[in-house]
C-alpha positions in Angstrom: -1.8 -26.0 -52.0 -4.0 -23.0 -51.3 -7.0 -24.2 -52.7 -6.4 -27.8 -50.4 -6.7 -26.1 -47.4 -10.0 -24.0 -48.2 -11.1 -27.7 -49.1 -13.4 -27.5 -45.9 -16.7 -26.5 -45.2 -15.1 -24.1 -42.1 -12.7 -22.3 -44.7 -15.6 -21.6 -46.8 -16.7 -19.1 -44.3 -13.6 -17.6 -43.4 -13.4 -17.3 -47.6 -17.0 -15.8 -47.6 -16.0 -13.0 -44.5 -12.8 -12.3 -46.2 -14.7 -11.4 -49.8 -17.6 -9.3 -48.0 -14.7 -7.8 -45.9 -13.3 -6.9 -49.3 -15.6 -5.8 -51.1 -16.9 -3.4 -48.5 -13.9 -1.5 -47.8 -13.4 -1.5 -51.4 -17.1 0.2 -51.9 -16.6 2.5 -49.3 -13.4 3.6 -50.8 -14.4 4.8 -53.8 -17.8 6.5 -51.7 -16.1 8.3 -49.3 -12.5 8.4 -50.2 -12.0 11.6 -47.5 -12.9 9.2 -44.8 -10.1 6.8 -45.8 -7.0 9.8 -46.0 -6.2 9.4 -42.8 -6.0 5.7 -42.8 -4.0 5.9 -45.6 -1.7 8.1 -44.4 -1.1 6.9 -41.3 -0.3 3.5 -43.3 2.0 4.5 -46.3 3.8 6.9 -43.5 6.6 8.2 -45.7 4.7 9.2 -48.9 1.9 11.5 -48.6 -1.6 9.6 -49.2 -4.1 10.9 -52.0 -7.6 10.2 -53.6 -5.4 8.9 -56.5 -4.1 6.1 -54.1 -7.5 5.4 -52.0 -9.1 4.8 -55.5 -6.7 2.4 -57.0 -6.5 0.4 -53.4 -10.6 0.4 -53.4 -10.4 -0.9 -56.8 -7.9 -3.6 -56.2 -10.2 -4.9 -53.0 -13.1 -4.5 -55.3 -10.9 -6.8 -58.0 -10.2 -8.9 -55.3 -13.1 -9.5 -54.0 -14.1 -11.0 -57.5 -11.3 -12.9 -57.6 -12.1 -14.9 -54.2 -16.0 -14.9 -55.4 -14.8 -16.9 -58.3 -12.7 -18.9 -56.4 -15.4 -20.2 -53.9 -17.6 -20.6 -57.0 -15.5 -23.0 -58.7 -15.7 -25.1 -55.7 -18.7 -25.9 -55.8 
């Protein structure tokens, strides 16, 4: 069903935004994890944010942003 609807050339760039999107705030996570406390902290509001956490969310975005690379290349 999912890969249907990112049938068209249109979803190909919303595909192509959401990877860079990705794999930039996945880069600038693991470079400048103070930057990204605050964010985080203000997001998982009951639990108290670390670098522990930033890292393993910028490394899941990274892993994502594979993921969706390798999906748009398969299209093609």
């Amino acid at each position: 069903m999912i890969l249907s609807y990112l049938s068209g050339a249109p979803h190909h760039l919303v595909l192509s935004l959401a990877i860079q999107l990705s794999l930039a705030f996945g880069l600038a996570g693991l470079l400048w994890p103070e930057k990204f406390l605050a964010v985080f902290d203000v997001l998982m509001f009951p639990w108290p944010s670390s670098y522990r956490t930033v890292r393993g969310n910028s490394i899941a975005a990274i892993a994502l942003s594979i993921l969706l690379f390798l999906v748009l290349s398969s299209k093609h």
